[in-house]
DSSP file (Angstrom, degrees, kcal/mol; ACC not computed):
  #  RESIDUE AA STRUCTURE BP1 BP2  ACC     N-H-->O    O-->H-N    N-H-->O    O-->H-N    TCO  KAPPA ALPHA  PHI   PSI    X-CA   Y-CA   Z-CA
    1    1 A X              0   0    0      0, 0.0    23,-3.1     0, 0.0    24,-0.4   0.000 360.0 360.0 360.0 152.9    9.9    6.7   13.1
    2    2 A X  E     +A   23   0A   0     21,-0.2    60,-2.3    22,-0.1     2,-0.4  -0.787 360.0 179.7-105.5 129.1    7.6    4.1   13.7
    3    3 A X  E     -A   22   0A   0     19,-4.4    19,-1.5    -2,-0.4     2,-0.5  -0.951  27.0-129.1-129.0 152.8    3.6    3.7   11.4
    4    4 A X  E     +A   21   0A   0     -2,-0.4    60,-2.5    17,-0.2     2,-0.2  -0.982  42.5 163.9-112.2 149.4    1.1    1.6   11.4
    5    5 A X  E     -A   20   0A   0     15,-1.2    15,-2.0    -2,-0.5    13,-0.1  -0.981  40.0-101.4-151.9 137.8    0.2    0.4    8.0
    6    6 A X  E     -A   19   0A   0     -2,-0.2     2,-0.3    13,-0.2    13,-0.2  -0.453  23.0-162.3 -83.8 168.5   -1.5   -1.9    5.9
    7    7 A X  E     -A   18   0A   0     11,-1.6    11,-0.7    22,-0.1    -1,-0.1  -0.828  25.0-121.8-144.0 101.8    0.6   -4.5    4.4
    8    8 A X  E     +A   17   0A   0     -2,-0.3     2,-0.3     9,-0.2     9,-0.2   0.031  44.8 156.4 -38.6 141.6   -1.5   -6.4    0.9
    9    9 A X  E     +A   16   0A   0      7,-1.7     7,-1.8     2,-0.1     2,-0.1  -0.919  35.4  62.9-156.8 161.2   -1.8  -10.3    1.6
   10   10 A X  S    S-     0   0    0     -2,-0.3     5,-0.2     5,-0.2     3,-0.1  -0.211  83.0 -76.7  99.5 163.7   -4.4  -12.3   -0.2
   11   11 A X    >   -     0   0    0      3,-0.4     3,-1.2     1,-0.2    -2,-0.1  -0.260  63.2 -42.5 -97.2-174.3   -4.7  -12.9   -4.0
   12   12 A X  T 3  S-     0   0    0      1,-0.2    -1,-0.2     2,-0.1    -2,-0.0   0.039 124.9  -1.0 -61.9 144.3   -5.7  -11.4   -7.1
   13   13 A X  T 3  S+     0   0    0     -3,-0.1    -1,-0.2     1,-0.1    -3,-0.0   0.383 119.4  82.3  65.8 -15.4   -8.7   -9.6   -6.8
   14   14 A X    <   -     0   0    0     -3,-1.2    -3,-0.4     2,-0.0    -2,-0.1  -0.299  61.6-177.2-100.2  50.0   -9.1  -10.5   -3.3
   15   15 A X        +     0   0    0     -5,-0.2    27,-0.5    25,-0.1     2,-0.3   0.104   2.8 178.1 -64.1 143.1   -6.9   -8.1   -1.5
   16   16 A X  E     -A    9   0A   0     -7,-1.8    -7,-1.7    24,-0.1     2,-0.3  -0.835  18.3-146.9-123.4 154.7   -6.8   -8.8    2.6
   17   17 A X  E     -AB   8  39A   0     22,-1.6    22,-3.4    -2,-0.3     2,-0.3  -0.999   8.2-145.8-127.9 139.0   -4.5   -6.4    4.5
   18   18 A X  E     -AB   7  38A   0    -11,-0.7   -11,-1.6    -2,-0.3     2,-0.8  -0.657  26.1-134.4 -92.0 127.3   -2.4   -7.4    7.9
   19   19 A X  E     -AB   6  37A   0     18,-1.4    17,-1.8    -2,-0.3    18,-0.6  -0.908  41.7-177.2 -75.6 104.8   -2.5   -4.0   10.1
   20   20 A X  E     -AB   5  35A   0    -15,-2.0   -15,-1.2    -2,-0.8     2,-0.4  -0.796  41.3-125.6-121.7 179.5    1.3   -3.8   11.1
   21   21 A X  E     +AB   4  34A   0     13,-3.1    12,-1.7    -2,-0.4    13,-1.2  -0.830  51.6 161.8 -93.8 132.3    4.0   -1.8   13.2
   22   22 A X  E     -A    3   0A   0    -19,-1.5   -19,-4.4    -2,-0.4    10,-0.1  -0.957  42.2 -99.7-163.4 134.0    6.7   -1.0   10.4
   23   23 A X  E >   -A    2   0A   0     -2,-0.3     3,-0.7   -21,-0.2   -21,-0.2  -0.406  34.5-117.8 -33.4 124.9    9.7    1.5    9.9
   24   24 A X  T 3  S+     0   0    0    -23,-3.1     2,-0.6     1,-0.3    -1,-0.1   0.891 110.9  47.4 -32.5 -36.2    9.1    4.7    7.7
   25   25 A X  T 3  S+     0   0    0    -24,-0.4     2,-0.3     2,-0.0    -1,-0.3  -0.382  85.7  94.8-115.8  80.6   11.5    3.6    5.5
   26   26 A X  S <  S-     0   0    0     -3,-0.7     4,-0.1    -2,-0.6    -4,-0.0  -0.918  79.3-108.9 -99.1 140.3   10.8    0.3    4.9
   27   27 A X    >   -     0   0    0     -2,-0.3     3,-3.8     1,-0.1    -4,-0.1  -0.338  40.6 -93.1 -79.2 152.9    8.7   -0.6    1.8
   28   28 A X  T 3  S+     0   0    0      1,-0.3    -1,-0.1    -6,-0.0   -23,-0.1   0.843 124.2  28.1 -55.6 -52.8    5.0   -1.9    2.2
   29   29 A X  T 3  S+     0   0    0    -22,-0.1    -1,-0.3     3,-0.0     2,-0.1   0.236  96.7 121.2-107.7  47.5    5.8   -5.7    2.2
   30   30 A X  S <  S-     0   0    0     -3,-3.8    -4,-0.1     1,-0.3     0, 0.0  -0.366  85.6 -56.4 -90.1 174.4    9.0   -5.0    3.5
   31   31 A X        -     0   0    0     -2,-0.1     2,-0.3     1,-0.1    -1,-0.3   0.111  61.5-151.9 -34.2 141.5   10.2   -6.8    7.3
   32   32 A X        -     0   0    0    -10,-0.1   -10,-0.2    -3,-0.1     3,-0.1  -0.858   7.2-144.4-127.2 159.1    7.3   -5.6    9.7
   33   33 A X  S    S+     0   0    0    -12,-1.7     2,-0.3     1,-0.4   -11,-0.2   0.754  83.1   2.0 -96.9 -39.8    8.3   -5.1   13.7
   34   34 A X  E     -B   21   0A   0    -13,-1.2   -13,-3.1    18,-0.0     2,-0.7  -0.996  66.8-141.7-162.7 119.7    5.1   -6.2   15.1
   35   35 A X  E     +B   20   0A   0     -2,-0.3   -15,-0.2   -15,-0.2     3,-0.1  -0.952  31.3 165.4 -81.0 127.4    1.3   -7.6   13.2
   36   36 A X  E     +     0   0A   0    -17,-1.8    13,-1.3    -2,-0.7     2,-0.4  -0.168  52.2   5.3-123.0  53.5   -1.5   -6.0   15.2
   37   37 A X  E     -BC  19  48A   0    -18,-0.6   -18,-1.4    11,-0.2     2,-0.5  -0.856  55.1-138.5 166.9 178.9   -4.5   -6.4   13.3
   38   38 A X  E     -BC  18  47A   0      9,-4.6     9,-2.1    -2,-0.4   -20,-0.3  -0.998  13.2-164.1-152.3 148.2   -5.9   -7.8   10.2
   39   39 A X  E     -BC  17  46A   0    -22,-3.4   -22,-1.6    -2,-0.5     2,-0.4  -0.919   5.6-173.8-134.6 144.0   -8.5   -6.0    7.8
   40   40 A X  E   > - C   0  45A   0      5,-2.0     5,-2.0    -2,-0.3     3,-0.2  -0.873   7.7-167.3-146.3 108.6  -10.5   -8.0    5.2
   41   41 A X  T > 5S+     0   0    0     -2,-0.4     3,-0.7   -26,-0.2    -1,-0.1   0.828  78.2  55.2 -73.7 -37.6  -12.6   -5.1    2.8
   42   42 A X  T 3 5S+     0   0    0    -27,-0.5    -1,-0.2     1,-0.3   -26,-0.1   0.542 121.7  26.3 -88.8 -10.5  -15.0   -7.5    1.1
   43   43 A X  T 3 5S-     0   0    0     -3,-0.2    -1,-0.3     2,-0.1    -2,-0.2  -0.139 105.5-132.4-134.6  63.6  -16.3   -9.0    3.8
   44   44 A X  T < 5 +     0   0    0     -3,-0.7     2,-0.3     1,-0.1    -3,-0.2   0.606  51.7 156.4   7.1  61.8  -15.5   -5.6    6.1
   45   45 A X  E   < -C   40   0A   0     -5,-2.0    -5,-2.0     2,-0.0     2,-0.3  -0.921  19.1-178.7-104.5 138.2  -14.0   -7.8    8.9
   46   46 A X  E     +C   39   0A   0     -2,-0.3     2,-0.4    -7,-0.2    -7,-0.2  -0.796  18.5 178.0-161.6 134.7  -11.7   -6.6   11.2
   47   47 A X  E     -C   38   0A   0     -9,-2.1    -9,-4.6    -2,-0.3     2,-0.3  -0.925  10.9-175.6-131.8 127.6   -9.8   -7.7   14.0
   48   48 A X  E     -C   37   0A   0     -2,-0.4     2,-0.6   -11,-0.2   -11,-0.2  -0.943  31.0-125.4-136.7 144.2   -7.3   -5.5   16.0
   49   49 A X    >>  -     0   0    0    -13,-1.3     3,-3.2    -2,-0.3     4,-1.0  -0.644  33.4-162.8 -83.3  57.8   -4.5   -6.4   19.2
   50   50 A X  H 3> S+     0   0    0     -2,-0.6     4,-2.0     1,-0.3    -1,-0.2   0.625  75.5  39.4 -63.8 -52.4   -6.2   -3.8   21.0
   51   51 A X  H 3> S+     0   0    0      1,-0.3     4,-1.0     2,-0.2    -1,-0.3   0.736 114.9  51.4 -90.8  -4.2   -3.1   -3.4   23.8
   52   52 A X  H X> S+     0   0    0     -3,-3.2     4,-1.9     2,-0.2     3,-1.0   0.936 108.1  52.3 -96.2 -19.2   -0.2   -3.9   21.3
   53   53 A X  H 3X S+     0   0    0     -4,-1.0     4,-1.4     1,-0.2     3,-0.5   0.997 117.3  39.5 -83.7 -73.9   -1.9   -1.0   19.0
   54   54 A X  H 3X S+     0   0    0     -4,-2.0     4,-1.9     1,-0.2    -1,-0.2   0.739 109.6  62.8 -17.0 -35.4   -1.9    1.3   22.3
   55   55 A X  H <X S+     0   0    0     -4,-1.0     4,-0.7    -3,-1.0    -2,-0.2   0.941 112.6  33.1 -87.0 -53.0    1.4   -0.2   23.0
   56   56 A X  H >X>S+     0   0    0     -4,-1.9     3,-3.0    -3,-0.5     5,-2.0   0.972 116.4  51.7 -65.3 -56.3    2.7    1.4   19.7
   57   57 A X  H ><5S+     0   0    0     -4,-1.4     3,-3.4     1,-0.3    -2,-0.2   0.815  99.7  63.9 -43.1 -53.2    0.7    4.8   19.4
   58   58 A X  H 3<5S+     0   0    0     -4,-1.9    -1,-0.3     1,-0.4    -2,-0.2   0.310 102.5  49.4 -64.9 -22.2    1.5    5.7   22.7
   59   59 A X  H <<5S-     0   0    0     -3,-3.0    -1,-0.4    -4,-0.7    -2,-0.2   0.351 134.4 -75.8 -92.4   5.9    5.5    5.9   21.7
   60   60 A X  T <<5S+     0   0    0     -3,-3.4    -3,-0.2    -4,-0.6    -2,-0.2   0.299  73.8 164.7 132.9 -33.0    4.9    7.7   19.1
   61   61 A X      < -     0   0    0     -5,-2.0     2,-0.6   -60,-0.1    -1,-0.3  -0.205  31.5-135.3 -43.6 124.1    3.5    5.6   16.1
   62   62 A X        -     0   0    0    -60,-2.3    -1,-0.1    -3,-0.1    -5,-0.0  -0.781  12.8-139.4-104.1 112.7    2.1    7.3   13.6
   63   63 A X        -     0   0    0     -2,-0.6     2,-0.5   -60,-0.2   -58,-0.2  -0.128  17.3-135.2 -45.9 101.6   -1.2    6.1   12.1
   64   64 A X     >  -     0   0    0    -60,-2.5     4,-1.7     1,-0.1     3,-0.3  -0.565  26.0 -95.7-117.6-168.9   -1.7    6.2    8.6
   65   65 A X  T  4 S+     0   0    0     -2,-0.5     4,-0.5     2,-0.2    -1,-0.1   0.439 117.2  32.1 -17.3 -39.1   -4.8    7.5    6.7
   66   66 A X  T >> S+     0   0    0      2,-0.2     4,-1.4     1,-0.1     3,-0.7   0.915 124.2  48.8 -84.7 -57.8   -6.8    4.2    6.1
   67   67 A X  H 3> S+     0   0    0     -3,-0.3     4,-1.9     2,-0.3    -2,-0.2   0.786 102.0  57.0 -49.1 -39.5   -5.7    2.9    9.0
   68   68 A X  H 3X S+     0   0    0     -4,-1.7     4,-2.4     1,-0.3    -1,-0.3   0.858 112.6  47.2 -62.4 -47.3   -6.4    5.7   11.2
   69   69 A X  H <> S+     0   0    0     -3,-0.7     4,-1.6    -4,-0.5    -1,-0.3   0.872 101.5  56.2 -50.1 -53.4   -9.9    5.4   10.0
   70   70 A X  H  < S+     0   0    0     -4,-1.4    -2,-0.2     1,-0.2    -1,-0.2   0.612 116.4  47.1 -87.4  -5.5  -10.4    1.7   10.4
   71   71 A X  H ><>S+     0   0    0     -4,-1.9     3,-3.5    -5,-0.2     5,-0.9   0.915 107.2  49.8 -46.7 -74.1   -9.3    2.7   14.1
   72   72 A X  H ><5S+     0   0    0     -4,-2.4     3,-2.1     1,-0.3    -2,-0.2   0.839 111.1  53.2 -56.7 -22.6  -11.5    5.8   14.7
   73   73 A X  T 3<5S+     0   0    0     -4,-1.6    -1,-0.3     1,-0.3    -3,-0.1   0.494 109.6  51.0-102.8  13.7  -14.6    3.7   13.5
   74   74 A X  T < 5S-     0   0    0     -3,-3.5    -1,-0.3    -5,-0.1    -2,-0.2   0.215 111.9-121.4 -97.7   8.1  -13.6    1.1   15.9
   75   75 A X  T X 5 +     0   0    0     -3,-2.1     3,-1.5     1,-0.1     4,-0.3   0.129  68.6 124.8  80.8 -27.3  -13.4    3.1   18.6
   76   76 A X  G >><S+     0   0    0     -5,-0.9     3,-0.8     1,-0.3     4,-0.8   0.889  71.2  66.0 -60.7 -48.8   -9.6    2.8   20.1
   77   77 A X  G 34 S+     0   0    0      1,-0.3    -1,-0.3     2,-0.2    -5,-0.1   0.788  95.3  59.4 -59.3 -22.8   -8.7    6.2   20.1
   78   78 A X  G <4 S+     0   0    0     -3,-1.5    -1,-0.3     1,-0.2    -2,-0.2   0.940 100.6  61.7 -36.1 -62.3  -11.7    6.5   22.9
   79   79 A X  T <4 S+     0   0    0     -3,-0.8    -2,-0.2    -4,-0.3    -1,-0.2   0.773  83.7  96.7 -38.7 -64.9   -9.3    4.0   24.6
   80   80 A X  S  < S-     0   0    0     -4,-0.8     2,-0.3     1,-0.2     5,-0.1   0.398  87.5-113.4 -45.9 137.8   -6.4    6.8   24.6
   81   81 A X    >>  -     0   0    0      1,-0.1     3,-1.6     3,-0.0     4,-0.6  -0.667  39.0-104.8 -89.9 171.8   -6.2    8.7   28.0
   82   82 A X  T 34 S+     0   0    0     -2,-0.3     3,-0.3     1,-0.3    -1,-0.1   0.668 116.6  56.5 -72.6 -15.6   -7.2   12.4   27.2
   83   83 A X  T >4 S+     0   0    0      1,-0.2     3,-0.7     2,-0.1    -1,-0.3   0.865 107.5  57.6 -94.0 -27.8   -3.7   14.3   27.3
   84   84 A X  G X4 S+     0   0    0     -3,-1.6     3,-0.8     1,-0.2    -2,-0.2   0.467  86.5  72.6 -66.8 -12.5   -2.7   11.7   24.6
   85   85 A X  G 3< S+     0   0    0     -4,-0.6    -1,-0.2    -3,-0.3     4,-0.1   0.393  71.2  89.1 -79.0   9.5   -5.3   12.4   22.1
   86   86 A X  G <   +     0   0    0     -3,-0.7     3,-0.2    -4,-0.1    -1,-0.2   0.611  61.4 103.5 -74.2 -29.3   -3.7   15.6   21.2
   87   87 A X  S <  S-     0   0    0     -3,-0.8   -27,-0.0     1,-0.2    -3,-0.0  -0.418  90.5 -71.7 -71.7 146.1   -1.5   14.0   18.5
   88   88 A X        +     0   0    0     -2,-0.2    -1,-0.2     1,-0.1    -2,-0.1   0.092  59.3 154.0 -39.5  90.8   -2.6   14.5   14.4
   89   89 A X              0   0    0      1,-0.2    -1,-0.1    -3,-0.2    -2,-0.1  -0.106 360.0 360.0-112.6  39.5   -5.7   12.6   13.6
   90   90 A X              0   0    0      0, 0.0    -1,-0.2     0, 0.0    -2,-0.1   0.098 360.0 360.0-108.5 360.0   -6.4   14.8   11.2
């Protein structure tokens, strides 16, 4: 199974995070399939690959908590046609 996930980049005390496409069982800064997006908390920037993050959900990727949020409050899940919004965004 396939998540998107952040994955820590950036130094001490200055955490950035990489949004990527990653195997379940691969470890947080383990080999990533696919970056689409990058998240920066301190200065609440964020830049997402708007068709390759479709590209993924839409087989099946599962979204997780932080991320799923720094989605919804960007709007993509809007993007989603309506019989596809049925999967757990809770």
């Amino acid at each position: 199974m396939v998540k998107l996930r952040l994955k820590r980049c950036g130094r001490k005390q200055r955490p950035v995070y990489r949004i990527i496409a990653i195997d379940v069982r691969s470890r947080r800064e383990g080999k990533d399939l696919q970056k689409v997006g990058f998240y920066d908390p301190i200065k609440n920037e964020t830049n997402l690959n708007v068709p390759a993050i479709l590209y993924f959900l839409e087989r099946g990727a599962q979204p997780t908590g932080t991320v799923r949020d720094i989605l919804k409050k960007n709007g993509l899940f809007k993007e989603l046609l309506p019989n596809q919004t049925e999967f757990n965004l809770n």
